[in-house]
C-alpha positions as CSV (number, residue, x, y, z in Angstrom):
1,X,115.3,114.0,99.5
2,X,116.9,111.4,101.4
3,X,117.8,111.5,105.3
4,X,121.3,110.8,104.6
5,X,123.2,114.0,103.5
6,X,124.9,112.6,100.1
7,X,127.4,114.8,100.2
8,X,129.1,113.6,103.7
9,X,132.7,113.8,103.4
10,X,133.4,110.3,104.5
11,X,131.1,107.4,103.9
12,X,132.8,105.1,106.9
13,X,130.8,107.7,108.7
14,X,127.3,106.3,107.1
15,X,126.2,103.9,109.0
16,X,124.5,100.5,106.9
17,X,120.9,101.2,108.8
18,X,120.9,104.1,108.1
19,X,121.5,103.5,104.3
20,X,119.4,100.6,104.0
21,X,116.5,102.6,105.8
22,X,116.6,105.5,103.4
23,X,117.4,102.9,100.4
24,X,113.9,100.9,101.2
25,X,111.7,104.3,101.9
26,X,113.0,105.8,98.2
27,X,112.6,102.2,95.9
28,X,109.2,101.3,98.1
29,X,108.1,105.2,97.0
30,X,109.6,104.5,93.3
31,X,107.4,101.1,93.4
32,X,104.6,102.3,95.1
33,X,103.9,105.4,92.8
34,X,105.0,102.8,89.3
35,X,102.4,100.7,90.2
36,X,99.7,103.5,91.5
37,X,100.6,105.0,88.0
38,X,99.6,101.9,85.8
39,X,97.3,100.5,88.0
40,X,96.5,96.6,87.0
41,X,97.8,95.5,83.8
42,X,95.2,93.1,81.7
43,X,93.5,93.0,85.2
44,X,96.5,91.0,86.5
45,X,97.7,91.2,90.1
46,X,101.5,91.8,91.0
47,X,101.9,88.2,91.5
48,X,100.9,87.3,88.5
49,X,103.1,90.0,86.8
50,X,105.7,89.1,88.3
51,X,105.8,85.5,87.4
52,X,105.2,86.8,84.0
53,X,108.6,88.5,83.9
54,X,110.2,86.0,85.5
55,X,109.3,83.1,82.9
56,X,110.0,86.0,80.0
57,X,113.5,86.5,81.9
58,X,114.6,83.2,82.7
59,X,112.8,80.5,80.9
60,X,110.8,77.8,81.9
61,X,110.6,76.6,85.0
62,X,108.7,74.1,87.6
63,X,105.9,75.7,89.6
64,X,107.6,75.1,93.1
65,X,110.5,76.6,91.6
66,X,109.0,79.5,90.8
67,X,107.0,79.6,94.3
68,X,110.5,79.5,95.9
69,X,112.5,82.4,94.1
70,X,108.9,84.6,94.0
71,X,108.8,84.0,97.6
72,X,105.9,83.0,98.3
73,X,104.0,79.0,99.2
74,X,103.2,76.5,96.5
75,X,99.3,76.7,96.6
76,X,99.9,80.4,96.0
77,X,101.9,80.0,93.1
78,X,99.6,77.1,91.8
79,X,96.4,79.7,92.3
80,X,99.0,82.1,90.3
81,X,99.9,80.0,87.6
82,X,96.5,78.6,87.0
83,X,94.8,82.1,86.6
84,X,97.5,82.7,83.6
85,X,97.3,79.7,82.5
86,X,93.4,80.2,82.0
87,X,94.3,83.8,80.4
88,X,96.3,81.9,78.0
89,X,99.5,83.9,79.3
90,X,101.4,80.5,80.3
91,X,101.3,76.8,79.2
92,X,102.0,73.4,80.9
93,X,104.2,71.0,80.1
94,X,105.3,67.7,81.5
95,X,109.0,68.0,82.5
96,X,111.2,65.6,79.6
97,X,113.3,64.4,83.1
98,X,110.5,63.1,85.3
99,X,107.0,63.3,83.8
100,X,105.3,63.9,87.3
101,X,106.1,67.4,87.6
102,X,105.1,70.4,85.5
103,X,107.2,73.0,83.5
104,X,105.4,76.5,82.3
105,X,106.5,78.5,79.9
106,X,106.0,81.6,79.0
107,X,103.4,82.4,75.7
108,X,103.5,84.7,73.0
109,X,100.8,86.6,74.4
110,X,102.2,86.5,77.8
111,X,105.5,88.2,76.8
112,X,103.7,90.7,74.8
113,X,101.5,91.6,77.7
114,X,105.4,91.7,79.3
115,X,106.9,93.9,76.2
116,X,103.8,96.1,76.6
117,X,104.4,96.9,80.1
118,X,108.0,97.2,80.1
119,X,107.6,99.6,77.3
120,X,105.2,101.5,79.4
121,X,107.1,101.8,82.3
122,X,110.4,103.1,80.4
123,X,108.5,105.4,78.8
124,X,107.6,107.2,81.7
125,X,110.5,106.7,83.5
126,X,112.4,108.1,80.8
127,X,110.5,110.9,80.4
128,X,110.8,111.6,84.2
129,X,114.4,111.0,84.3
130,X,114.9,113.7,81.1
131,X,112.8,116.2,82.6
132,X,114.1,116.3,86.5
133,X,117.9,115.5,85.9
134,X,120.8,117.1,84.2
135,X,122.6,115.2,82.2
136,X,125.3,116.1,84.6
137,X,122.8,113.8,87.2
138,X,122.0,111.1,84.9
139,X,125.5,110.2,84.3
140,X,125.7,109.9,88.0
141,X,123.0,107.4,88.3
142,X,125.0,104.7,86.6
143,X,127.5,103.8,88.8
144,X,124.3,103.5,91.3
145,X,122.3,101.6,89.1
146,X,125.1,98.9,89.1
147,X,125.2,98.9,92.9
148,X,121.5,98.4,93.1
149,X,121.4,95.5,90.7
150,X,124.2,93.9,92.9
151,X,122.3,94.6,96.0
152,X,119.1,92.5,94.8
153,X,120.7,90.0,93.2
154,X,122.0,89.1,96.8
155,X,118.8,89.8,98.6
């Protein structure tokens, strides 16, 4: 259960740390125990998982600008991309617009390794979410779900 009683009659009276503190204990927890749960997919590493779904997601991109919206430095994504690449999970292209830099995209095997895991993960969420909530309490969750999408596209 959350430190924050939900069911405070004002929400001015909620302070924003106090949110965000019990926000990042509950998703780290809901992370944390997803990835415990599957344990390494294909023998990938987060990183590499993550750059999976993001090429599936958004398309093809350049490897520093997938370094910079993953977060992390360029010799990590190159180490990141070359494993995949190796695994046959990404290719490299020359970019059309200036033939010095690089564009990877996404394989066929790479987004079913995506497809695969995605499917895995819904599974048990669902099943979770059908077993511990009333359908009274899944309705509930959508309006949050909304919020929480907003919140991380800003982050």
């Amino acid at each position: 259960m959350s430190e924050i009683d939900a069911s405070a009659a004002d929400a001015d009276e909620v302070d924003a740390s106090e949110i965000a503190a019990a926000l990042r204990l509950s998703v780290g927890r809901i992370a944390r125990k997803m990835r415990q749960a599957k344990g390494s997919v294909g023998g990938l590493a987060l990183s590499e998982i993550s750059t999976l779904a993001r090429l599936d997601r958004e398309g093809p991109s350049s490897p520093s600008a997938l370094a910079a919206v993953e977060g992390v430095r360029p010799q990590a994504m190159a180490a990141t991309l070359a494993a995949l690449e190796e695994r046959g999970l990404v290719d490299r292209s020359p970019d059309e617009s200036d033939g010095r830099r690089a564009v990877m995209t996404i394989t066929e095997a790479g987004r079913g390794l995506v497809a695969d895991r995605r499917s895995e993960s819904i599974r048990r969420l669902a099943a979770l979410i059908d077993a511990e909530f009333t359908p009274t309490e899944r309705r509930a969750l959508l309006p949050v779900l909304a919020l929480l999408d907003r919140l991380a596209e800003r982050l």
